[in-house]
C-alpha positions as CSV (number, residue, x, y, z in Angstrom):
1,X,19.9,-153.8,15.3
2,X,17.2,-152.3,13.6
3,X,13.7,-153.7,14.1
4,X,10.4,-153.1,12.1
5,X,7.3,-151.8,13.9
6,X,5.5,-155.1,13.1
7,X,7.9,-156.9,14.2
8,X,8.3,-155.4,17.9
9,X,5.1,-155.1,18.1
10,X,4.0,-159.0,17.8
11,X,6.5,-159.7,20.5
12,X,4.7,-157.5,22.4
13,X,1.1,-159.1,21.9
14,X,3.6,-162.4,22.6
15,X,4.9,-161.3,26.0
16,X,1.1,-160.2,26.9
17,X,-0.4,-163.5,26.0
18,X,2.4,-165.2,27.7
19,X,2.2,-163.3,30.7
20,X,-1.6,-163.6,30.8
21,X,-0.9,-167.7,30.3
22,X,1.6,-167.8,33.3
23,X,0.3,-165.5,35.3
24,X,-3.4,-166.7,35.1
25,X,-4.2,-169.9,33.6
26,X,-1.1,-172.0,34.6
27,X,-0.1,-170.9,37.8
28,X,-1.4,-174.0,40.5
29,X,-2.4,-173.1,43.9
30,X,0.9,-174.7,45.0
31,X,2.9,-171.9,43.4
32,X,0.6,-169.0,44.6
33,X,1.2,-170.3,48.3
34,X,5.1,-171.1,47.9
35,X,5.8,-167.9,45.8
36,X,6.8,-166.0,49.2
37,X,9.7,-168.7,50.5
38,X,12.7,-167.4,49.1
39,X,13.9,-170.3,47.6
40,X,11.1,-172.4,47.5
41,X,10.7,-174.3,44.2
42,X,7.0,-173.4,43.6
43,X,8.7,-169.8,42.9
44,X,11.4,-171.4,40.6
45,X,8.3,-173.3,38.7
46,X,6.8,-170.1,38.2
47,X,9.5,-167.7,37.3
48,X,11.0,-170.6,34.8
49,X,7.8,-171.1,33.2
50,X,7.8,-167.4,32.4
51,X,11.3,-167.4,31.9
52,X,10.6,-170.3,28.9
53,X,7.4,-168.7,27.3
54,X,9.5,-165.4,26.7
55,X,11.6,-167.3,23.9
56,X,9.0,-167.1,21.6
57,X,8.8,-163.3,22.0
58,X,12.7,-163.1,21.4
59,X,12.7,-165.1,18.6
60,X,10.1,-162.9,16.7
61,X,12.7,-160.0,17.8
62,X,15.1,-162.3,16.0
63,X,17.5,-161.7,18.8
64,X,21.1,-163.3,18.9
65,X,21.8,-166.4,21.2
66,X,23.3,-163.8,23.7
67,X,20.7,-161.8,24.0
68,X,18.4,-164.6,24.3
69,X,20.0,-166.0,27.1
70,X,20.8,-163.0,29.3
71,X,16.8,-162.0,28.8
72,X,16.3,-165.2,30.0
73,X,18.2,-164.9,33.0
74,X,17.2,-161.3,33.7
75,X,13.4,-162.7,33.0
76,X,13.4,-165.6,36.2
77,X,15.8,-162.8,38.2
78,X,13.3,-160.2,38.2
79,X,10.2,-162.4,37.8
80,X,11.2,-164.4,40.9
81,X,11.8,-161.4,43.1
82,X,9.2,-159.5,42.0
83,X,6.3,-162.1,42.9
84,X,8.4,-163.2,46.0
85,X,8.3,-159.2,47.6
86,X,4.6,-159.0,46.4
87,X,4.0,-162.1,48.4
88,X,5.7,-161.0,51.5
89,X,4.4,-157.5,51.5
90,X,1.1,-159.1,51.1
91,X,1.5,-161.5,54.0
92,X,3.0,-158.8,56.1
93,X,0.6,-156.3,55.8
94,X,-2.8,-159.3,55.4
95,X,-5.0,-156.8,53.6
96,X,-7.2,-159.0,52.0
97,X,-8.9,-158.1,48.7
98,X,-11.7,-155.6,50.1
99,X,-8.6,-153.3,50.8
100,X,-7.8,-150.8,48.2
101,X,-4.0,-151.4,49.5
102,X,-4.1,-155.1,48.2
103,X,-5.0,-153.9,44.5
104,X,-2.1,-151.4,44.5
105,X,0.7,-154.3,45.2
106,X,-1.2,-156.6,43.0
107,X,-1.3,-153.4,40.4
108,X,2.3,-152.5,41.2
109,X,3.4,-156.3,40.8
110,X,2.1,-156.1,37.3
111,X,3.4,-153.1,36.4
112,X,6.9,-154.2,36.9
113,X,6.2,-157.2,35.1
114,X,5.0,-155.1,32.1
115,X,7.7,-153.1,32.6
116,X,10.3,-155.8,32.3
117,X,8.4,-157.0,29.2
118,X,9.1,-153.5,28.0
119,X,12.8,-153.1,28.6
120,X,13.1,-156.5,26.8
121,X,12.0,-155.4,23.6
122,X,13.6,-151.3,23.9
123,X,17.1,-153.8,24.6
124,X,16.6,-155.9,21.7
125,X,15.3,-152.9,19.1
126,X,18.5,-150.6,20.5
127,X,20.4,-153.6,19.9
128,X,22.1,-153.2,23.3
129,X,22.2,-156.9,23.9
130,X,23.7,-158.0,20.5
């Protein structure tokens, strides 16, 4: 699957602008605090609300129903356990923001998030997914 520049490049600006929504404006107290119980649904909230705003991004990609749903899946997967190691490496260790430590897992954390975003649209221009 061939895609034009323009095309992979608004889904880009789509999965910043959703991550920045999700990540930042959205996300309640509640899910900041329950993010590190493994299971808890406060994670599920956040991960699925992430998981859902990625559609957009994958419909601009014009990707097949397949694709869509295993990025979906793949999304909340690595969403989830990204934020839910960040959260217990962070209450493990209890650096606190004046540590330089804190800002490289809260630096790493996004990274892989931007990363995934990344992959996402390399899978759907390679057409790997189809």
């Amino acid at each position: 699957m061939s895609h034009d520049l323009t095309l992979v490049l608004w889904a880009l600006l789509a999965l910043q602008v959703k991550h920045f929504l999700c990540d930042f404006v959205l996300q309640t107290e509640y899910q900041v605090r329950t993010k590190g119980i493994y299971g808890h649904v406060g994670g599920f909230i956040h991960s699925g609300l992430h998981m859902v705003l990625t559609v957009p991004a994958l419909l601009i990609m014009q990707a097949p129903l397949r694709a869509i749903v295993i990025i979906m899946i793949g999304e909340f997967l690595i969403h989830y356990h990204t934020d839910w190691t960040k959260a217990n490496v962070d209450a493990h260790f209890d650096w606190g923001q004046a540590d330089a430590r804190y800002w490289m897992l809260f630096g790493a954390d996004q990274l892989i998030h931007q990363l995934t975003y990344l992959a996402i649209v390399v899978l759907l221009t390679l057409g790997t997914l189809s």
